[in-house]
C-alpha positions in Angstrom: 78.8 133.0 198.5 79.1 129.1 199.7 77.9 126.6 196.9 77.9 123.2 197.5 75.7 122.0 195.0 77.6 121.5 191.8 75.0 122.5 189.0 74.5 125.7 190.7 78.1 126.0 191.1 78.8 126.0 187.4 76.6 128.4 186.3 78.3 130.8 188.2 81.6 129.9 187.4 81.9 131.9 184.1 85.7 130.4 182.8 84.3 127.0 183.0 85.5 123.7 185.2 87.9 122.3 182.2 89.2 119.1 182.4 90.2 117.0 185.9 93.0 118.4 186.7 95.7 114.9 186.5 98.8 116.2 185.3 99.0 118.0 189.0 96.9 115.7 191.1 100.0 114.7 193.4 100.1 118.0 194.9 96.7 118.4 195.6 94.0 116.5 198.7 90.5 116.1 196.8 89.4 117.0 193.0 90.6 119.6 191.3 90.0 120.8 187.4 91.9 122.7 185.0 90.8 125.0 182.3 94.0 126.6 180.8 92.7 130.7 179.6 96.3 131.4 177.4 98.6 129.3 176.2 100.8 127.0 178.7 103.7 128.4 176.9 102.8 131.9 176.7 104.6 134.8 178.5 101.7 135.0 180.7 99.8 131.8 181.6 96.7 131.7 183.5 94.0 129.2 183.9 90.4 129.0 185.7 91.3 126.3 189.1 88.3 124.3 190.4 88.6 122.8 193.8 85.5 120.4 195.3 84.7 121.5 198.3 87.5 120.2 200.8 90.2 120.3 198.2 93.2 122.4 198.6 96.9 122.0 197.1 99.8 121.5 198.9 102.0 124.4 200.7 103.9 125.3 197.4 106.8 128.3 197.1 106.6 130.1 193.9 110.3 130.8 193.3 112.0 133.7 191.3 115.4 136.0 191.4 113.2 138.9 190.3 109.5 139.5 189.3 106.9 135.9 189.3 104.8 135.1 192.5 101.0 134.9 191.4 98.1 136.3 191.4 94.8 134.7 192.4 91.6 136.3 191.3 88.3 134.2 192.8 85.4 133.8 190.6 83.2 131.8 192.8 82.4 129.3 195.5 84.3 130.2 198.8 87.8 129.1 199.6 90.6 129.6 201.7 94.4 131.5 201.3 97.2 130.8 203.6 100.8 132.1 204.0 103.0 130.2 206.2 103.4 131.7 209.6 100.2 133.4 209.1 96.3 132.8 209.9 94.1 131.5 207.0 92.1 134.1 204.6 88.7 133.2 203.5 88.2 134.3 200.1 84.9 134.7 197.5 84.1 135.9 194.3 85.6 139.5 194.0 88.6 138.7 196.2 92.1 139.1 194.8 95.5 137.8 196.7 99.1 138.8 195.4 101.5 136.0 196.1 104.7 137.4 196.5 107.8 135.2 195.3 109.4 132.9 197.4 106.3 133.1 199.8 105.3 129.5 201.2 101.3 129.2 200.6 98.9 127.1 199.7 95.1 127.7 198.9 91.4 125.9 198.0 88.0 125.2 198.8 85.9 125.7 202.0 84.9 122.1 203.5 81.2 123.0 202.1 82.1 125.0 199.1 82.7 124.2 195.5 85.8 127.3 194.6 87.2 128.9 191.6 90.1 131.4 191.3 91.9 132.3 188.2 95.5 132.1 188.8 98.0 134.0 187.0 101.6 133.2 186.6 103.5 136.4 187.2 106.7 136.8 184.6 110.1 137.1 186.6 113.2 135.8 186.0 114.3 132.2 187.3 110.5 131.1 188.3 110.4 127.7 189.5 107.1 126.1 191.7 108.6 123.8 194.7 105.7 121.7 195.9 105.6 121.0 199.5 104.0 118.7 202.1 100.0 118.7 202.1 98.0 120.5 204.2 97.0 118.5 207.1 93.5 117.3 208.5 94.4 118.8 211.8 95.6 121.9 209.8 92.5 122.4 207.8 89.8 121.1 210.3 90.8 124.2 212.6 89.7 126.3 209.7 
């Protein structure tokens, strides 16, 4: 369900909006917030992602020789997936998108939505994020 008003927004995000979210800012249009869920240097790393409405990341690759990609599970507010080469995916709570390695992607917030996903780092070997060039006005105005 849409939420753009921020108090009612946090009550139903259960994980918690966390801290602004700085250390990746570069790589992301609008406000986003970070509240880490396991241990950044755990096997398995996932963290509650906040995005204001109109905030998305940048198209990102999640590279790996075997296993990794990510998994996104949305908690609430309303947002948007996208794989390159393909049309956007609106997503809400209860939605769930497998990111398969080496896919180019990016995702976030509806323009009149607060969103929150959970995303999980899936183990593989060789994982590395490459961050890529933002997601256009043009791109994300026809959405």
């Amino acid at each position: 369900m849409k939420c753009s008003n921020k108090g009612v927004f946090e009550k139903q995000n259960v994980f918690g909006m966390g801290e602004p979210n700085t250390t990746y800012a570069k790589y992301f249009i609008g406000e986003s917030f970070l509240n880490p869920l396991t241990d950044p240097q755990s096997d398995l790393f996932a963290a509650n992602v906040t995005f204001e409405p109109g905030c998305r990341n940048n198209w990102h690759i999640h590279h790996s020789t075997k296993g990794g990609g990510q998994l996104l599970l949305c908690i609430a507010g309303e947002g948007w997936y996208q794989e390159e080469g393909k049309s956007a995916v609106g997503l809400k709570a209860g939605s769930v998108v497998m990111i398969s390695p080496n896919v180019k992607h990016w995702h976030g917030a509806k323009k009149d939505s607060w969103f929150s996903h959970i995303a999980i780092e899936v183990p593989g070997e060789n994982c590395d994020n490459e961050w890529c060039e933002p997601v256009t006005e043009e791109e994300y105005n026809k959405l």
